[in-house]
C-alpha positions, 0 to 999 in steps of 0.5 A: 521534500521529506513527503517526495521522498516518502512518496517515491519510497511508497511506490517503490515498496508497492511495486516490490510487494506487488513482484513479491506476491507474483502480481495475484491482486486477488490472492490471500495476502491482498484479500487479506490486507484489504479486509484490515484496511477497510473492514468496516467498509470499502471507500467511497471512490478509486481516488479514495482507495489509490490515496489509502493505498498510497499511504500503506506505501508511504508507511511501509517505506517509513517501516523499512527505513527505520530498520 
């Protein structure tokens, strides 16, 4: 149950990021979270990409509710 909650908080806390940079996937803020999760390398597929972006969410979710 805890991973469902975490999940719809991940996808809560995207989509609030996502309204916060005014939608501009390719502006500084997602570059440059693109270039601390995978620096070394983008991921080998879009699922592998969705699921690592899924996690930032869980993470972020987790982050916030502790505070």
């Amino acid at each position: 149950m805890r991973w469902f909650m975490d999940t719809i908080g991940g996808l809560w806390q995207l989509a609030r990021l996502a309204w916060i940079t005014g939608f501009r996937f390719r502006g500084p803020y997602w570059r440059w979270r693109f270039q601390t999760a995978f620096g070394r390398g983008v991921p080998a597929s879009r699922l592998e990409m969705a699921l690592s972006l899924l996690d930032y969410g869980r993470w972020m979710h987790r982050m916030r509710r502790r505070s």
